[in-house]
Backbone as JSON, one array per atom type, in Angstrom:
{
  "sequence": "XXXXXXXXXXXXXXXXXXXXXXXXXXXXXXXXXXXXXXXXXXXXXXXXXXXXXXXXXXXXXXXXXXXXXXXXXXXXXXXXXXXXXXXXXXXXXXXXXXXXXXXXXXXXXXXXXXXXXXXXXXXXXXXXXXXXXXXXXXX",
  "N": [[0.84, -1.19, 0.0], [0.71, 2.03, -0.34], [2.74, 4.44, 0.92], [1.12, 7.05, 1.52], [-1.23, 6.77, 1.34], [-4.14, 7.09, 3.31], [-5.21, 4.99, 6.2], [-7.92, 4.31, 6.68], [-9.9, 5.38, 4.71], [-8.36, 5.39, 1.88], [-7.84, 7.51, 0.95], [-5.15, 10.22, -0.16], [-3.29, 11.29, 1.58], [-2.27, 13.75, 0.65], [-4.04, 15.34, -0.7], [-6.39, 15.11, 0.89], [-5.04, 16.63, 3.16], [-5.51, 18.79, 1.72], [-8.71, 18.99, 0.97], [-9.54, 19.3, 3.86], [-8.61, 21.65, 4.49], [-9.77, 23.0, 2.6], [-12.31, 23.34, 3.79], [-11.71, 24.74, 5.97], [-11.91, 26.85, 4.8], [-14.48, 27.47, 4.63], [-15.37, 28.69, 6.79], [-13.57, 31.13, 7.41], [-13.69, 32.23, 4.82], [-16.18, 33.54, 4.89], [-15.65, 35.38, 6.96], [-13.64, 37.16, 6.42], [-15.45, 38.02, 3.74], [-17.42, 38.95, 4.9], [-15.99, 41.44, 6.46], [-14.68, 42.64, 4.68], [-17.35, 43.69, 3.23], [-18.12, 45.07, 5.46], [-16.36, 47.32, 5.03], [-15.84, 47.63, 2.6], [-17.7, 47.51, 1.04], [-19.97, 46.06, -1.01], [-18.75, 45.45, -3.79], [-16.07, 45.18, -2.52], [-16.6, 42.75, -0.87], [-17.49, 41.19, -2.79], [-15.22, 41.24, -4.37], [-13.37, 39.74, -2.35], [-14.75, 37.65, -2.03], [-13.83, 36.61, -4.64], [-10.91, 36.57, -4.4], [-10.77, 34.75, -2.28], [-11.47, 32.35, -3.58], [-9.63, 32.05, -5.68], [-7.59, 31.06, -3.81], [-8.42, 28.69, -2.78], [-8.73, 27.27, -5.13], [-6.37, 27.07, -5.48], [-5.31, 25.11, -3.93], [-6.33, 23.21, -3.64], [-5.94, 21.88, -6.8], [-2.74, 21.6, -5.6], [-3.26, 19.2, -3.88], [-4.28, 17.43, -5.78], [-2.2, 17.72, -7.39], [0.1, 16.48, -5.72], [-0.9, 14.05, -5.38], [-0.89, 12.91, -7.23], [1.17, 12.6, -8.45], [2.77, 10.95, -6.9], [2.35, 8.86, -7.43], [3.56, 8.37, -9.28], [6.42, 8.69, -8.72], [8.97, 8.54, -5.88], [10.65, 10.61, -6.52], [9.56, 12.18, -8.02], [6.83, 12.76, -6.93], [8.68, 14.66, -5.05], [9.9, 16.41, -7.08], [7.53, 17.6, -8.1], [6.18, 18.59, -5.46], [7.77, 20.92, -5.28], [8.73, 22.3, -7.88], [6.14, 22.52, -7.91], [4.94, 24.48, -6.15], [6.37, 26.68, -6.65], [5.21, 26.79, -9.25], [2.13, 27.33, -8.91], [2.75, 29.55, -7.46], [2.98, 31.55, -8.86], [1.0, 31.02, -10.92], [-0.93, 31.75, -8.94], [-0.83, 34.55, -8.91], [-0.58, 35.32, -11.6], [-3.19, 34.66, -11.98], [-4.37, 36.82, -10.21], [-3.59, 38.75, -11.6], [-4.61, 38.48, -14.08], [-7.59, 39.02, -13.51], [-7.95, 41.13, -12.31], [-7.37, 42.99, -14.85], [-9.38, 42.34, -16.37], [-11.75, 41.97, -15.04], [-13.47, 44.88, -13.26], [-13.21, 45.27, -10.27], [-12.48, 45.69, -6.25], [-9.24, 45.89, -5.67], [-7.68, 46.25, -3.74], [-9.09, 44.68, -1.61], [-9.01, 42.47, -3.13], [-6.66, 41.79, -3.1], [-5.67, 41.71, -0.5], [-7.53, 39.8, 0.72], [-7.06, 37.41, -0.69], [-4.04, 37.11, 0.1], [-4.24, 37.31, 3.18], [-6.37, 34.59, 3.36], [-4.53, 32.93, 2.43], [-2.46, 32.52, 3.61], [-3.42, 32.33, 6.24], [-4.9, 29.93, 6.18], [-2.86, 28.34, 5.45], [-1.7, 28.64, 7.93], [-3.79, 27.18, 10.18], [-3.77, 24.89, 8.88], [-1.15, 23.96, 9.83], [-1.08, 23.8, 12.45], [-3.26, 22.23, 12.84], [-2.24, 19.64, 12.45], [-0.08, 19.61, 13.97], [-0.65, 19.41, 16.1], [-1.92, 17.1, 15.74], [-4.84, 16.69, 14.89], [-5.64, 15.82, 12.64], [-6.69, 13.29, 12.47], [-8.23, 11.81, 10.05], [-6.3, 12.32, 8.11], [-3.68, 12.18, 8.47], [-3.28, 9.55, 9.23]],
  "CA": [[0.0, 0.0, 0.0], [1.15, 3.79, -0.89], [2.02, 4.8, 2.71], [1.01, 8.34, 1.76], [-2.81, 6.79, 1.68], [-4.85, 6.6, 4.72], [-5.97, 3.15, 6.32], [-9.8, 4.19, 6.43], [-10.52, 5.91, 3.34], [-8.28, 5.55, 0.78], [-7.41, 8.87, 0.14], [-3.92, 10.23, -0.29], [-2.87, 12.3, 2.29], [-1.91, 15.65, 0.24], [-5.51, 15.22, -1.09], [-7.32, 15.0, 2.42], [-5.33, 17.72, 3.18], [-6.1, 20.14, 0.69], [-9.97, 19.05, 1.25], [-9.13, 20.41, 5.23], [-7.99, 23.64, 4.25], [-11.39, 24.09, 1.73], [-13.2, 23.08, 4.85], [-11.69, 25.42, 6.98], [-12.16, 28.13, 4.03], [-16.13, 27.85, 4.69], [-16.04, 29.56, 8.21], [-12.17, 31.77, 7.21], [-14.16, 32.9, 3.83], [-17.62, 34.12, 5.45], [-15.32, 36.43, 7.87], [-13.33, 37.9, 5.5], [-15.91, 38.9, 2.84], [-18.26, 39.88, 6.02], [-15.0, 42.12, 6.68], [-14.92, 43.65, 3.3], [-18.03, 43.84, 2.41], [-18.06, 46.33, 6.06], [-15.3, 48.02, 4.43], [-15.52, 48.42, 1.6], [-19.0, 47.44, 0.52], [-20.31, 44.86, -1.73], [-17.72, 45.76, -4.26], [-15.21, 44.71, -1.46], [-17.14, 41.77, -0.96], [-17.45, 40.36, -4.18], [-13.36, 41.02, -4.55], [-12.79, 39.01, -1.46], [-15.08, 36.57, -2.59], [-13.28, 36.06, -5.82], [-9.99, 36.4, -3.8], [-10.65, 33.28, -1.74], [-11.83, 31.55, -4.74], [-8.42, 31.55, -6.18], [-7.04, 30.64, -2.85], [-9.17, 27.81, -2.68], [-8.43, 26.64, -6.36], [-4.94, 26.94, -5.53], [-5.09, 24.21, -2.55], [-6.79, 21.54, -4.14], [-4.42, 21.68, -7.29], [-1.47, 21.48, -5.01], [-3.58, 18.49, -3.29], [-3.82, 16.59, -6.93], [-1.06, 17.42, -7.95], [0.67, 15.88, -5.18], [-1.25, 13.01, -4.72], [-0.94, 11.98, -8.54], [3.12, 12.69, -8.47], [3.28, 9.77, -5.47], [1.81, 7.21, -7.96], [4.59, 7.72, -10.16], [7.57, 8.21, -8.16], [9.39, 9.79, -4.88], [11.44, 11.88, -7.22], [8.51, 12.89, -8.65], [6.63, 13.93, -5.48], [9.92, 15.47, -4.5], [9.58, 17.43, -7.86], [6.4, 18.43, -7.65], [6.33, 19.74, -4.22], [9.33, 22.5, -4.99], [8.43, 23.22, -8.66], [4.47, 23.14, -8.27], [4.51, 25.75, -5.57], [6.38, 27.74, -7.47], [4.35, 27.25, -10.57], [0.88, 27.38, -8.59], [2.51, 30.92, -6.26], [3.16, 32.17, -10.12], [-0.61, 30.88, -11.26], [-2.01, 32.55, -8.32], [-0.06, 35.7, -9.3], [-0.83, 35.48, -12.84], [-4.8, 35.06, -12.31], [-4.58, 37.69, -10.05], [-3.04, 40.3, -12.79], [-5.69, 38.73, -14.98], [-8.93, 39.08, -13.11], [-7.4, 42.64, -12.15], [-7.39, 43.94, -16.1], [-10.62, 41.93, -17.06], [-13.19, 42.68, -14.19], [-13.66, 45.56, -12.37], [-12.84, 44.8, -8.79], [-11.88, 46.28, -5.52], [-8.07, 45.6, -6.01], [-7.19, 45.94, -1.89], [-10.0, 43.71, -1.05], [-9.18, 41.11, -3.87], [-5.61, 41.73, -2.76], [-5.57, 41.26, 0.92], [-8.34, 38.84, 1.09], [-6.19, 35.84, -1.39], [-2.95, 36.7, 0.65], [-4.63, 36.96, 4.21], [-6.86, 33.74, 3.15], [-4.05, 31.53, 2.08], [-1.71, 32.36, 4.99], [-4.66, 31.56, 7.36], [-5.44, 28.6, 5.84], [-2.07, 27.24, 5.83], [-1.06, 28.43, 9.46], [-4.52, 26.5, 10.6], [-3.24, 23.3, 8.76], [-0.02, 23.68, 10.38], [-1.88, 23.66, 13.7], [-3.92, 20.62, 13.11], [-1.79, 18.39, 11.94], [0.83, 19.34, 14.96], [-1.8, 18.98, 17.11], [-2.44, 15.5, 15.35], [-6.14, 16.8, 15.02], [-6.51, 15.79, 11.31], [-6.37, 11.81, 12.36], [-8.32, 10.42, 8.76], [-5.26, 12.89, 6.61], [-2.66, 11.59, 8.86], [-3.68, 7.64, 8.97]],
  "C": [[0.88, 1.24, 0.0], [1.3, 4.17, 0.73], [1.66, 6.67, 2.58], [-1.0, 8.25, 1.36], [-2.97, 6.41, 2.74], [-5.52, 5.33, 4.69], [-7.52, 3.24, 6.26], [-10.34, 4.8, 5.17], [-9.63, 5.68, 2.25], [-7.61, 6.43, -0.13], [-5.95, 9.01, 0.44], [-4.06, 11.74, 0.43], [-3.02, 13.79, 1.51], [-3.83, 15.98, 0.1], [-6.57, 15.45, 0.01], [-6.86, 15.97, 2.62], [-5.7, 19.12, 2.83], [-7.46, 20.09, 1.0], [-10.36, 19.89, 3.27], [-9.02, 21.54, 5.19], [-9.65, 24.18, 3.46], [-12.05, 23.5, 2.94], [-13.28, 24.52, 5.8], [-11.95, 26.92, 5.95], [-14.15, 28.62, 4.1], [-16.72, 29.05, 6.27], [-14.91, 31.14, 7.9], [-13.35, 32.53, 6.11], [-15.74, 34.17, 4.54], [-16.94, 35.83, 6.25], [-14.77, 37.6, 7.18], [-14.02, 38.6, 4.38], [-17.05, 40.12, 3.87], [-16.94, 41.5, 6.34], [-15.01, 43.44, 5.63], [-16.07, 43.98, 3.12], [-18.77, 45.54, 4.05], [-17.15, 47.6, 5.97], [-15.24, 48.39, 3.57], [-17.03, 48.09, 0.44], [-19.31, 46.57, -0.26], [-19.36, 44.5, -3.01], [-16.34, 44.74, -3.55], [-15.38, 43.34, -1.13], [-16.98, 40.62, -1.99], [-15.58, 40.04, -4.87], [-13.51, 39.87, -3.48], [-13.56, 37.58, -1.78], [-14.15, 35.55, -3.62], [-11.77, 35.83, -5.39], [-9.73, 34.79, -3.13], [-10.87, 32.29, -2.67], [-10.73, 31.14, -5.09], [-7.89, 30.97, -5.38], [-7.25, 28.99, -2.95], [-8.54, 26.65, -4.06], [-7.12, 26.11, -5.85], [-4.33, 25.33, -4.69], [-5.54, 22.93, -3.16], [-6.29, 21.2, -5.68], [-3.6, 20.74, -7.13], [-1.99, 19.73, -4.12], [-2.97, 17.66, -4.61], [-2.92, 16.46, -7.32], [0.1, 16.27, -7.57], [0.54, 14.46, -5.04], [-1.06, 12.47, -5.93], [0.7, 11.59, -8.72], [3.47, 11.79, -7.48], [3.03, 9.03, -6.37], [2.82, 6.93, -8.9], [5.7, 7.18, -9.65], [8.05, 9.14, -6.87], [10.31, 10.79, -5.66], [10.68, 12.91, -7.45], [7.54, 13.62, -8.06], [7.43, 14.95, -5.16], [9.87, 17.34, -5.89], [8.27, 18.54, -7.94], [5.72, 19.26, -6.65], [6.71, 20.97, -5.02], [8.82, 23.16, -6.07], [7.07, 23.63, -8.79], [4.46, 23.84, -7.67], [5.16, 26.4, -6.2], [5.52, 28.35, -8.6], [2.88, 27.82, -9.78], [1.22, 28.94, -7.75], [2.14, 31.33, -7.94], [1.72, 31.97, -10.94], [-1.27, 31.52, -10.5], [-1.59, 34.35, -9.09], [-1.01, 36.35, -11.04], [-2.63, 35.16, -12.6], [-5.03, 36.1, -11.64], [-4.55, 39.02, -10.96], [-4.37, 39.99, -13.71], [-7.09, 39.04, -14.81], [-8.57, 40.59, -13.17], [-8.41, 43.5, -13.46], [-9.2, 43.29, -16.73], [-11.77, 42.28, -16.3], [-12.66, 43.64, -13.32], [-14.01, 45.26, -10.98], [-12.05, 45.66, -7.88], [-10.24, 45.64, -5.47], [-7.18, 45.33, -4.54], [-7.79, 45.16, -1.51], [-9.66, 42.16, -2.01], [-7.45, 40.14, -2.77], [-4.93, 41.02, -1.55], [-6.4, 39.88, 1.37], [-7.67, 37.1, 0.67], [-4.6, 36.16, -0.48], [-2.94, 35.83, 2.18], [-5.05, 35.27, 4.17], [-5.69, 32.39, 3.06], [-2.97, 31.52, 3.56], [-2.17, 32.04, 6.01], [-5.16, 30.02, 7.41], [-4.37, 27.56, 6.15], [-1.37, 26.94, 7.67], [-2.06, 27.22, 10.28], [-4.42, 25.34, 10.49], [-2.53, 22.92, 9.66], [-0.04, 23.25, 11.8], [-2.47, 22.33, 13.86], [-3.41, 19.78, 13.09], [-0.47, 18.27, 13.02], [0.52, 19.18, 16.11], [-2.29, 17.6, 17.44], [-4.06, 15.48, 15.58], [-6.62, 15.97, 13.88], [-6.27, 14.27, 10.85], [-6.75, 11.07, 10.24], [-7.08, 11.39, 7.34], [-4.05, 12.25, 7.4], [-2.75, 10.18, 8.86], [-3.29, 7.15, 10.44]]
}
């Protein structure tokens, strides 16, 4: 067995945890557009919306990606770690510039909301899993 799948489900670790993080983005997201949208108004809102969105995309990706790059090889995990976050910071980057020029959007609210969002998301992982909270992603 793959020891980077769990004994009760099946799933492949990176994968479980990326689905953790969009979990914890359902209570993290609500605050943040509630935030903006007292800030900077529905406008603000709808950025931070679309902000976490990418966030979100970005995580479950980095889940697949990972979890498909174990079936080939540990090199290949190993690769995909180092160069997919680079490619996926540089994809967040690059949809940010493109949502930017194509919709009209609060640009501080899109801004702050996908940096805040992903740094929240990952410190909260970092927490659970040293906590040993997130038993069916750890096995």
């Amino acid at each position: 067995m793959d020891p980077t799948m769990t004994e009760m489900s099946r799933t492949p670790i990176e994968l479980s945890m990326a689905r953790n993080m969009v979990k914890r983005a359902s209570w993290i997201g609500p605050a943040l557009v509630g935030i903006f949208w007292l800030l900077r108004g529905s406008l603000g809102a709808g950025s931070a919306t679309l902000g976490l969105v990418v966030v979100i995309a970005n995580f479950l990706l980095a889940g697949a990606l990972l979890s498909y790059s174990i079936r080939i090889s540990l090199s290949m995990y190993h690769a995909a770690a180092l160069v997919g976050f680079l490619l996926r910071l540089g994809l967040i980057t690059g949809t940010m510039l493109l949502v930017v020029r194509l919709v009209e959007i609060d640009r501080l609210a899109f801004g702050i909301s996908t940096v805040v969002g992903y740094l929240t998301m990952i410190a909260l992982e970092a927490i659970a899993v040293m906590r040993n909270r997130e038993r069916d992603a750890i096995g």
